[in-house]
PyMOL Python script that loads the backbone (N, CA, C, O; Angstrom):
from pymol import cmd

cmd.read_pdbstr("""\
ATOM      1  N   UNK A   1       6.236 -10.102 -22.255  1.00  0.00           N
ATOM      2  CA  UNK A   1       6.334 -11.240 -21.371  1.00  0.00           C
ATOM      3  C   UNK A   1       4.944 -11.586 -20.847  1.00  0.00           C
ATOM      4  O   UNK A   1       4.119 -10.810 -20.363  1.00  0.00           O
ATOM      5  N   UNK A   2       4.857 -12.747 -21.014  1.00  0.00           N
ATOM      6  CA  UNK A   2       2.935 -13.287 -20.536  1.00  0.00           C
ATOM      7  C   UNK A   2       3.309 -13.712 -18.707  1.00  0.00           C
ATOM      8  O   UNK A   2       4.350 -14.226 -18.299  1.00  0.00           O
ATOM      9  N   UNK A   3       2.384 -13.398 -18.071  1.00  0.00           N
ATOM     10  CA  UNK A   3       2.642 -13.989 -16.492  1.00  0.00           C
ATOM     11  C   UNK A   3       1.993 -15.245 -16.574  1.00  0.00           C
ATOM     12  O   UNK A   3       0.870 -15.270 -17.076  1.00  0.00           O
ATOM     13  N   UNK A   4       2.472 -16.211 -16.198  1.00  0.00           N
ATOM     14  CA  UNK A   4       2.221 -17.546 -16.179  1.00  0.00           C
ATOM     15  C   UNK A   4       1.146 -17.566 -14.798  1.00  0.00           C
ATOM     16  O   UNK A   4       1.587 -16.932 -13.841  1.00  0.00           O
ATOM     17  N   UNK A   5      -0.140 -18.188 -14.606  1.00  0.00           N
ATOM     18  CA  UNK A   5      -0.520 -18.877 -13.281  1.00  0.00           C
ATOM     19  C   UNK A   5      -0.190 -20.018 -12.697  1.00  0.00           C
ATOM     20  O   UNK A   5      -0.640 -21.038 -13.219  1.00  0.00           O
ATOM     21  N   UNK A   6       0.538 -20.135 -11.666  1.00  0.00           N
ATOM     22  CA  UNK A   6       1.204 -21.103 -10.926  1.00  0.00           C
ATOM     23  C   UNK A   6      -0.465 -21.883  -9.723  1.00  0.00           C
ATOM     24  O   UNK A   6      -1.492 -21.455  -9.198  1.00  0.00           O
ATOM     25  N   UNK A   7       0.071 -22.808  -9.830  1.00  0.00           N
ATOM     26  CA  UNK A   7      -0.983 -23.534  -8.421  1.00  0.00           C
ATOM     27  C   UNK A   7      -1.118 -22.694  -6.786  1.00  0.00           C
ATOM     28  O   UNK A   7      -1.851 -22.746  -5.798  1.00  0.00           O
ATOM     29  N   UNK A   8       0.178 -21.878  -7.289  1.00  0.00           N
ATOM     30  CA  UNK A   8       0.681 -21.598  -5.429  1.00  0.00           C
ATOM     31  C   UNK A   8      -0.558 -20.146  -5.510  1.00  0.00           C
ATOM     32  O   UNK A   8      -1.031 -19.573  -4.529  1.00  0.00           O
ATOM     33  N   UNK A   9      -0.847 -19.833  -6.985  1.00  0.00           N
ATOM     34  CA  UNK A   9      -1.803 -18.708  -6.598  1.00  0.00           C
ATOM     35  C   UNK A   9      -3.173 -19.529  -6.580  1.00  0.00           C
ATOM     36  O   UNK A   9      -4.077 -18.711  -6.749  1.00  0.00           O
ATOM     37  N   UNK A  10      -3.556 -20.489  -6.477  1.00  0.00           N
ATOM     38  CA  UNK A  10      -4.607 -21.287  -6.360  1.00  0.00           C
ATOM     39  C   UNK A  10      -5.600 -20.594  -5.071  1.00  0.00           C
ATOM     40  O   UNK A  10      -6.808 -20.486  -5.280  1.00  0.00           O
ATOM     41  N   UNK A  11      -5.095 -20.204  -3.931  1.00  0.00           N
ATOM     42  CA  UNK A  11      -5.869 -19.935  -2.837  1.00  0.00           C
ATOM     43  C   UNK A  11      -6.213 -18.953  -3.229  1.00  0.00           C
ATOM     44  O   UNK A  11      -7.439 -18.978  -3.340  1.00  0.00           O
ATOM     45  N   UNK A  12      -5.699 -17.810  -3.594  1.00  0.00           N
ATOM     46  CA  UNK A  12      -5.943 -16.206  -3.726  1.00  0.00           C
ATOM     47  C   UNK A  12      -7.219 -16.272  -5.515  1.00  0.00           C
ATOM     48  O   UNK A  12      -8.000 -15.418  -5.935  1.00  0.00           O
ATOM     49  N   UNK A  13      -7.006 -17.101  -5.850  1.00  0.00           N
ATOM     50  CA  UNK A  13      -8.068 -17.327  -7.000  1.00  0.00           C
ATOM     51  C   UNK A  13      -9.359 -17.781  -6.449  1.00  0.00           C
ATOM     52  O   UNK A  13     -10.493 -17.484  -6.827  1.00  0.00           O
ATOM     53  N   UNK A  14      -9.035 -18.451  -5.615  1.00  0.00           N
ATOM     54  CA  UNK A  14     -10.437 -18.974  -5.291  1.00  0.00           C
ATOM     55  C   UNK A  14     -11.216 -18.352  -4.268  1.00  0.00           C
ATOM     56  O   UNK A  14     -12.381 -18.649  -4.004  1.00  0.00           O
ATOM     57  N   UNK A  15     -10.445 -17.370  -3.635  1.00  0.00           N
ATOM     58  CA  UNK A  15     -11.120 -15.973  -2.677  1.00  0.00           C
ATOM     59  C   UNK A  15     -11.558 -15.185  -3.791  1.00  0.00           C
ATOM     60  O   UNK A  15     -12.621 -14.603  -3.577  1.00  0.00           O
ATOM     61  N   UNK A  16     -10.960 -14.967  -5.110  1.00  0.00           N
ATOM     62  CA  UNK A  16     -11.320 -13.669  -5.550  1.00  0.00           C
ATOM     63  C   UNK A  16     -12.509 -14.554  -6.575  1.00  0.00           C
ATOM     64  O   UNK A  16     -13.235 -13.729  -7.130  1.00  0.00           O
ATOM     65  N   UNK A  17     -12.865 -15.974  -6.942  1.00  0.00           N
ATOM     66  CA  UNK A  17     -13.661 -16.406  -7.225  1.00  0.00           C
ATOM     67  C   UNK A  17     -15.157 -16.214  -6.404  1.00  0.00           C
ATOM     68  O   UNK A  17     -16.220 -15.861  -6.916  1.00  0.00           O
ATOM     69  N   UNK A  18     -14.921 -16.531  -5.085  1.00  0.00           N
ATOM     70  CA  UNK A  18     -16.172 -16.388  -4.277  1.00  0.00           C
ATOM     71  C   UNK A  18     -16.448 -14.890  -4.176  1.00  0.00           C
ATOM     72  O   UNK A  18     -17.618 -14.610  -3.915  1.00  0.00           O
ATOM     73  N   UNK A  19     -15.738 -14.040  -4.305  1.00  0.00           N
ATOM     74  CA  UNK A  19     -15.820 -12.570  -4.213  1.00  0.00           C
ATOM     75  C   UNK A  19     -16.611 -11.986  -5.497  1.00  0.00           C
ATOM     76  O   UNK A  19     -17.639 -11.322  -5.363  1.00  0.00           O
ATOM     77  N   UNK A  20     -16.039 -12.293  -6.757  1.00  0.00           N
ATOM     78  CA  UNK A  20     -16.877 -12.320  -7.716  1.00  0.00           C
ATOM     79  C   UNK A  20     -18.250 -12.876  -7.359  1.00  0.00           C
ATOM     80  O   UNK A  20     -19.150 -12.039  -7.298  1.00  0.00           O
ATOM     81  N   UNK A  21     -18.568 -14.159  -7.110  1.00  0.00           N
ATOM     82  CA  UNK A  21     -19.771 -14.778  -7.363  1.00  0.00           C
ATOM     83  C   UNK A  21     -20.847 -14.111  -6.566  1.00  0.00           C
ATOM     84  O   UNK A  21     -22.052 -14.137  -6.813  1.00  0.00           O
ATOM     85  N   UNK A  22     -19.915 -13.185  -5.038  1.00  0.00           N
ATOM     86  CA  UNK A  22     -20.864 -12.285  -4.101  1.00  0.00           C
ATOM     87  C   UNK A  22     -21.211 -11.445  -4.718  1.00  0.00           C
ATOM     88  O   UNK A  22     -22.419 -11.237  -4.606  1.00  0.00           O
ATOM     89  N   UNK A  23     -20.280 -10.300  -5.891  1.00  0.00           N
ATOM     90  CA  UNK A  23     -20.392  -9.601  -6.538  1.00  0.00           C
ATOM     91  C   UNK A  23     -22.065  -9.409  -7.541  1.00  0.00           C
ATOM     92  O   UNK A  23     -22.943  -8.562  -7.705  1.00  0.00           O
ATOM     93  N   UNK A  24     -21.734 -10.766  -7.981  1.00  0.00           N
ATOM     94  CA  UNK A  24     -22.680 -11.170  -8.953  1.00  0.00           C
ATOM     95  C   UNK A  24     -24.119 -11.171  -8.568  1.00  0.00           C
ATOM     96  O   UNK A  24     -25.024 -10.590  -9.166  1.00  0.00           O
ATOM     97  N   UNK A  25     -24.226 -11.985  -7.363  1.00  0.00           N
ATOM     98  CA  UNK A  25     -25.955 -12.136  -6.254  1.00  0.00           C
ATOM     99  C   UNK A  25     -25.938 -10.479  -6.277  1.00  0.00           C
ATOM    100  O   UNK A  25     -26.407  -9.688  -7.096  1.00  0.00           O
ATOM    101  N   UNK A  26     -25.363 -10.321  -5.310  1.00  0.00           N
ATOM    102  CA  UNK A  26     -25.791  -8.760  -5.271  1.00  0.00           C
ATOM    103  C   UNK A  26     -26.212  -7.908  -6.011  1.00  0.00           C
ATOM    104  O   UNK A  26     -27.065  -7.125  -5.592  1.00  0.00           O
ATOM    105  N   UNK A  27     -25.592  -7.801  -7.681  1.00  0.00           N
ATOM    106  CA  UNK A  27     -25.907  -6.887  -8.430  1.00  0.00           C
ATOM    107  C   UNK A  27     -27.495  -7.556  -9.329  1.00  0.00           C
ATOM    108  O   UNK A  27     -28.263  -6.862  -9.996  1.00  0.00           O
ATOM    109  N   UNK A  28     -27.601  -8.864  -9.103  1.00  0.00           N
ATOM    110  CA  UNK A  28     -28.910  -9.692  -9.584  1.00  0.00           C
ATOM    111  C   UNK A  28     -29.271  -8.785  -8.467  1.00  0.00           C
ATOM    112  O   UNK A  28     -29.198  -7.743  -9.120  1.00  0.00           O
ATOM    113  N   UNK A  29     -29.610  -8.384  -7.260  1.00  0.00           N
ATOM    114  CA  UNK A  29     -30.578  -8.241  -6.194  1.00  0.00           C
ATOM    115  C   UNK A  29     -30.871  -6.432  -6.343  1.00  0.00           C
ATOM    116  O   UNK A  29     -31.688  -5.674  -5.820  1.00  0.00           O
ATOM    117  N   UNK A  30     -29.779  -6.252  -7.301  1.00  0.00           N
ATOM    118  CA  UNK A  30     -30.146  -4.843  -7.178  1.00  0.00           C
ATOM    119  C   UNK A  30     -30.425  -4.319  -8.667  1.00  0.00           C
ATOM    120  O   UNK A  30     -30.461  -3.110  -8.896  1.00  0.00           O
ATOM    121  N   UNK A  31     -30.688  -5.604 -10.013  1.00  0.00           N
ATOM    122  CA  UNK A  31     -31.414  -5.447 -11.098  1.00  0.00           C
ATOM    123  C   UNK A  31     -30.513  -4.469 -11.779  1.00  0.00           C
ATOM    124  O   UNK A  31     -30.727  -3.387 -12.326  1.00  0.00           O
ATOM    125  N   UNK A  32     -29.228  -5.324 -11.536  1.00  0.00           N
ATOM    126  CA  UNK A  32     -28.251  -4.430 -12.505  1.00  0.00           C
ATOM    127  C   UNK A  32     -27.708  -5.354 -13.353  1.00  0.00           C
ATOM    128  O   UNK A  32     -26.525  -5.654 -13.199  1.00  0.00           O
ATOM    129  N   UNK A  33     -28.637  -6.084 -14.601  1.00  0.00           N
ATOM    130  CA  UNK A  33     -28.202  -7.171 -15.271  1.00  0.00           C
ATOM    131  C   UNK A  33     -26.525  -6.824 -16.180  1.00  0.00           C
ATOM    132  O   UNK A  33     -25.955  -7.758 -16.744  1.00  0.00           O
ATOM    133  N   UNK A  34     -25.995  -5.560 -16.188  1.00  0.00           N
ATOM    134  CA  UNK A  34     -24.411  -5.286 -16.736  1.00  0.00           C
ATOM    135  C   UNK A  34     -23.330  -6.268 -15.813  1.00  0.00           C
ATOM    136  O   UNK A  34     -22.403  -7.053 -16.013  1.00  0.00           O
ATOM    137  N   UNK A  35     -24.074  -5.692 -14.703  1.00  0.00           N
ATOM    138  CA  UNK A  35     -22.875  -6.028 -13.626  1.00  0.00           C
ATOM    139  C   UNK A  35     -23.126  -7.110 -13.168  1.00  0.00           C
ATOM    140  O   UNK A  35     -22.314  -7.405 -12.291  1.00  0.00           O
ATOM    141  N   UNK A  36     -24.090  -8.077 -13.390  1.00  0.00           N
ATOM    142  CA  UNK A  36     -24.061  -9.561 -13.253  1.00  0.00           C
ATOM    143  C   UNK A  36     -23.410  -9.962 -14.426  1.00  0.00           C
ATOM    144  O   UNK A  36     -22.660 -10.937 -14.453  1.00  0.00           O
ATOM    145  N   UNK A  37     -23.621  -9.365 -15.252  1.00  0.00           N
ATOM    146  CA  UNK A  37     -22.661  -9.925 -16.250  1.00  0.00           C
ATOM    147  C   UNK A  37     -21.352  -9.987 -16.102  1.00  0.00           C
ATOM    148  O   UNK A  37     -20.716 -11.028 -16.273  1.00  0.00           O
ATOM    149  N   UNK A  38     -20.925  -9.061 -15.827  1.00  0.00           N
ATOM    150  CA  UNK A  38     -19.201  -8.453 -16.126  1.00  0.00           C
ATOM    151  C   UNK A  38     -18.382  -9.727 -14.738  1.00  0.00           C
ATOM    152  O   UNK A  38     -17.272 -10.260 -14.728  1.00  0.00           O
ATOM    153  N   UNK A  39     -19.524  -9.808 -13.766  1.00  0.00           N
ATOM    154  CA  UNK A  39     -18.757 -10.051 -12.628  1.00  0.00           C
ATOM    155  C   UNK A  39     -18.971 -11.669 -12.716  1.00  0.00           C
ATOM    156  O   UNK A  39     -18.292 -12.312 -11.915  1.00  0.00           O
ATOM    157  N   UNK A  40     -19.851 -12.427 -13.609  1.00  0.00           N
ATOM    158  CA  UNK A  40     -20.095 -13.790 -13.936  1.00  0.00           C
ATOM    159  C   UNK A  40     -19.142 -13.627 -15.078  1.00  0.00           C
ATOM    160  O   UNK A  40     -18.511 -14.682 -15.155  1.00  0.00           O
ATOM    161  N   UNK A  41     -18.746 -12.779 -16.008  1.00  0.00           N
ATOM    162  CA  UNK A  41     -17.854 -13.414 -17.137  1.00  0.00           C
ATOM    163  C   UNK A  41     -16.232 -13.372 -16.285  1.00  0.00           C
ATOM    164  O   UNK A  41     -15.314 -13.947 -16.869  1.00  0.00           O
ATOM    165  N   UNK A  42     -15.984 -12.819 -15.182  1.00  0.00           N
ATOM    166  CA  UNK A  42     -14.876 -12.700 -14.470  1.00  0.00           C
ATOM    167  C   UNK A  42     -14.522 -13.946 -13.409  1.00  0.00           C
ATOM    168  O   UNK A  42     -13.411 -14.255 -12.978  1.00  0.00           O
ATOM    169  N   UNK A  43     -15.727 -14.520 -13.146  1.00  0.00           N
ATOM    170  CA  UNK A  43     -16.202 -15.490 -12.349  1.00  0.00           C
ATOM    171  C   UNK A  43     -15.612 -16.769 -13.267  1.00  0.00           C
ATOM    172  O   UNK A  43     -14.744 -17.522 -12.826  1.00  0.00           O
ATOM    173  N   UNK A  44     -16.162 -16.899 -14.508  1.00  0.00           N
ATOM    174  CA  UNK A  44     -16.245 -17.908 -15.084  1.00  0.00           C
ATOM    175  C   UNK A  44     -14.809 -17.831 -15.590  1.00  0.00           C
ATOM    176  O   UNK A  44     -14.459 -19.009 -15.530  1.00  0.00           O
ATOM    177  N   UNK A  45     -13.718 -17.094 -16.079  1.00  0.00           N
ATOM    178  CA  UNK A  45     -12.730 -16.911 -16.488  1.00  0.00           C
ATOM    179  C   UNK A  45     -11.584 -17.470 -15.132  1.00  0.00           C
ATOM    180  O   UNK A  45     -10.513 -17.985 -15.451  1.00  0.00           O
ATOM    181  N   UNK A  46     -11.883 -17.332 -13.965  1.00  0.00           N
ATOM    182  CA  UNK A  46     -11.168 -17.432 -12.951  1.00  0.00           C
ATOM    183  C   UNK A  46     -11.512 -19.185 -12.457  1.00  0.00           C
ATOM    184  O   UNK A  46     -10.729 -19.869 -11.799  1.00  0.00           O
ATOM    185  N   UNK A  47     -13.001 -19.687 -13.021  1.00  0.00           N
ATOM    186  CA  UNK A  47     -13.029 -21.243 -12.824  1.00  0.00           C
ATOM    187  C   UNK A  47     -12.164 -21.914 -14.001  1.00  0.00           C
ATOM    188  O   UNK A  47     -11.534 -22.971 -13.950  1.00  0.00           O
ATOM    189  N   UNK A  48     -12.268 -21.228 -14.821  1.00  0.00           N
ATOM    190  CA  UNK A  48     -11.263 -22.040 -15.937  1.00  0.00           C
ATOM    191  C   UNK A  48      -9.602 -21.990 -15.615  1.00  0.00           C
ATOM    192  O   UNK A  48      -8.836 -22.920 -15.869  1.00  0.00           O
ATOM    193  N   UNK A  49      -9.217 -20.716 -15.007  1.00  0.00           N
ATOM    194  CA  UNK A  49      -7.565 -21.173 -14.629  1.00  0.00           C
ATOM    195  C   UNK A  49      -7.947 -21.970 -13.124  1.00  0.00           C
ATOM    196  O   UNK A  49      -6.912 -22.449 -12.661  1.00  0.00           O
ATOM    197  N   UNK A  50      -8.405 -22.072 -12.789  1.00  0.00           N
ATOM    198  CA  UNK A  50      -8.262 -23.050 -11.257  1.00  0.00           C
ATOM    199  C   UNK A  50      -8.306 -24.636 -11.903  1.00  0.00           C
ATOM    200  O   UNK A  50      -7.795 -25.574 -11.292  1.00  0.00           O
ATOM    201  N   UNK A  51      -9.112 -24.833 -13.461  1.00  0.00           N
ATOM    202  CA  UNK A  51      -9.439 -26.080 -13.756  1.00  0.00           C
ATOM    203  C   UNK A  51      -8.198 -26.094 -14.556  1.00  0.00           C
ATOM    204  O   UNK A  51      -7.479 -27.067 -14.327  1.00  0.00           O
ATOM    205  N   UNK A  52      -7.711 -25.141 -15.560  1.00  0.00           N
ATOM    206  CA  UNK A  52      -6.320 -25.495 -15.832  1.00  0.00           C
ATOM    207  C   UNK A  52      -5.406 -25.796 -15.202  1.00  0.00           C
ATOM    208  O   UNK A  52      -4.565 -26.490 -15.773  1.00  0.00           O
ATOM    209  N   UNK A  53      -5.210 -25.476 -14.008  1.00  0.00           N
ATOM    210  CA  UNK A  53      -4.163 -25.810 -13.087  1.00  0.00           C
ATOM    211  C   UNK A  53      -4.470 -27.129 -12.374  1.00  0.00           C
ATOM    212  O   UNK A  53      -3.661 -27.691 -11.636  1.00  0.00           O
ATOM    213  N   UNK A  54      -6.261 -27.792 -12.771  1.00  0.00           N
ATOM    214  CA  UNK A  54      -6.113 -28.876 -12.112  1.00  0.00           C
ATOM    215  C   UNK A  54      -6.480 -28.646 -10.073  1.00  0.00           C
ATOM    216  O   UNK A  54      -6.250 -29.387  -9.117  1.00  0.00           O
ATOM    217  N   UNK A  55      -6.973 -27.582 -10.159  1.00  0.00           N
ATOM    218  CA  UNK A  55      -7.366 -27.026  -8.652  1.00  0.00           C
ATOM    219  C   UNK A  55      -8.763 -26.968  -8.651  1.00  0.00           C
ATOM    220  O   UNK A  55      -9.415 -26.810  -9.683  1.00  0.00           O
ATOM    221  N   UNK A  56      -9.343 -27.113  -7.318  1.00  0.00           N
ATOM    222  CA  UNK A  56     -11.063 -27.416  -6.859  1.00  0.00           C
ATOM    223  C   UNK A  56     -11.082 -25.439  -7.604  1.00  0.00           C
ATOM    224  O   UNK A  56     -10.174 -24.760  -8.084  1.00  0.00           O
ATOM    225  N   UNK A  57     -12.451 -25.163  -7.374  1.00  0.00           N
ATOM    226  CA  UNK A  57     -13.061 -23.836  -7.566  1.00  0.00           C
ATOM    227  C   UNK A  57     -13.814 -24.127  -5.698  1.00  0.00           C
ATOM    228  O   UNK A  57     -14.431 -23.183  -5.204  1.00  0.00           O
ATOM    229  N   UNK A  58     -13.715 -24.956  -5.181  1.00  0.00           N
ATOM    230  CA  UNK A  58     -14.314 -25.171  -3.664  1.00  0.00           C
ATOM    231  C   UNK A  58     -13.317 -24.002  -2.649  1.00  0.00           C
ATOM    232  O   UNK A  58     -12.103 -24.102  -2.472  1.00  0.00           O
ATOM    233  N   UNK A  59     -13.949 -23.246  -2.251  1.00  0.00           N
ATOM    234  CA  UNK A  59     -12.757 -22.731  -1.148  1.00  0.00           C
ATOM    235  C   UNK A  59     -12.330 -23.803  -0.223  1.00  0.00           C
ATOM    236  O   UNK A  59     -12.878 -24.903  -0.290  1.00  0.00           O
ATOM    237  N   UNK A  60     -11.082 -23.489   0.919  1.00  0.00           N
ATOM    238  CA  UNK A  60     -10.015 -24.364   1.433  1.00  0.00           C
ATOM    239  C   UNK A  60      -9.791 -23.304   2.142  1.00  0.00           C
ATOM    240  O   UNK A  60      -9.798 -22.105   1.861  1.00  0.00           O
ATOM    241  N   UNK A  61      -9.526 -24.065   3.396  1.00  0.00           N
ATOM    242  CA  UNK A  61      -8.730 -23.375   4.429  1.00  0.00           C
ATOM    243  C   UNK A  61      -7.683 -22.554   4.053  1.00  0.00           C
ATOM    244  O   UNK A  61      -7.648 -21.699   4.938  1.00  0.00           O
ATOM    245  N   UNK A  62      -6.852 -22.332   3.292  1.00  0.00           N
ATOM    246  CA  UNK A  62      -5.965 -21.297   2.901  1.00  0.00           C
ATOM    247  C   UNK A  62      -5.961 -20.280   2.238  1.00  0.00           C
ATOM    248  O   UNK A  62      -5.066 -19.443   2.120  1.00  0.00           O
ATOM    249  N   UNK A  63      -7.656 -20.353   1.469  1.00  0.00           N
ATOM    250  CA  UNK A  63      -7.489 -19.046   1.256  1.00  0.00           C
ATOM    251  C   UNK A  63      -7.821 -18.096   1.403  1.00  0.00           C
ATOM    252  O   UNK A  63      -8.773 -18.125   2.183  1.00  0.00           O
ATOM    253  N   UNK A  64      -7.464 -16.609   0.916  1.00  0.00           N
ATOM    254  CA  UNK A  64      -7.401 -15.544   1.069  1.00  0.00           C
ATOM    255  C   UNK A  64      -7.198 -14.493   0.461  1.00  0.00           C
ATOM    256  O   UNK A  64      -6.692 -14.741  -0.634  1.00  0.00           O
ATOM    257  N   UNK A  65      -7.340 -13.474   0.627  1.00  0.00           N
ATOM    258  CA  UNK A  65      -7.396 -12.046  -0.323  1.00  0.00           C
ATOM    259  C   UNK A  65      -5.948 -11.663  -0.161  1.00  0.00           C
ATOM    260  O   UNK A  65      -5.514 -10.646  -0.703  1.00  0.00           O
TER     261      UNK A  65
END
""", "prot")
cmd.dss("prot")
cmd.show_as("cartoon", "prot")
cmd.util.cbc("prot")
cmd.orient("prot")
């Protein structure tokens, strides 16, 4: 069975989007080019279902972890 992404998880994507992208600065600041990677290819995977669903990648008042 595949889990479908619904819009209603739209908020909780776009917290764990900005969480990644903190992820990402940080590990650039600490010259760990793996883990800018891993956490930008996780980044970029999580802007593409927010754009499939037709949802900003902008955070919004609702969301959250």
């Amino acid at each position: 069975m595949r889990h479908l992404t619904t819009s209603e998880y739209a908020p909780r994507l776009r917290s764990r989007l900005a969480r990644e992208q903190q992820l990402a600065r940080d590990a650039v600041e600490r010259g760990w080019p793996r883990e800018v990677e891993r956490h930008n290819a996780i980044a970029d995977r999580i802007s593409g279902l927010l754009e499939d669903l037709g949802e900003s990648t902008e955070p919004g008042p609702d969301d959250h972890c």
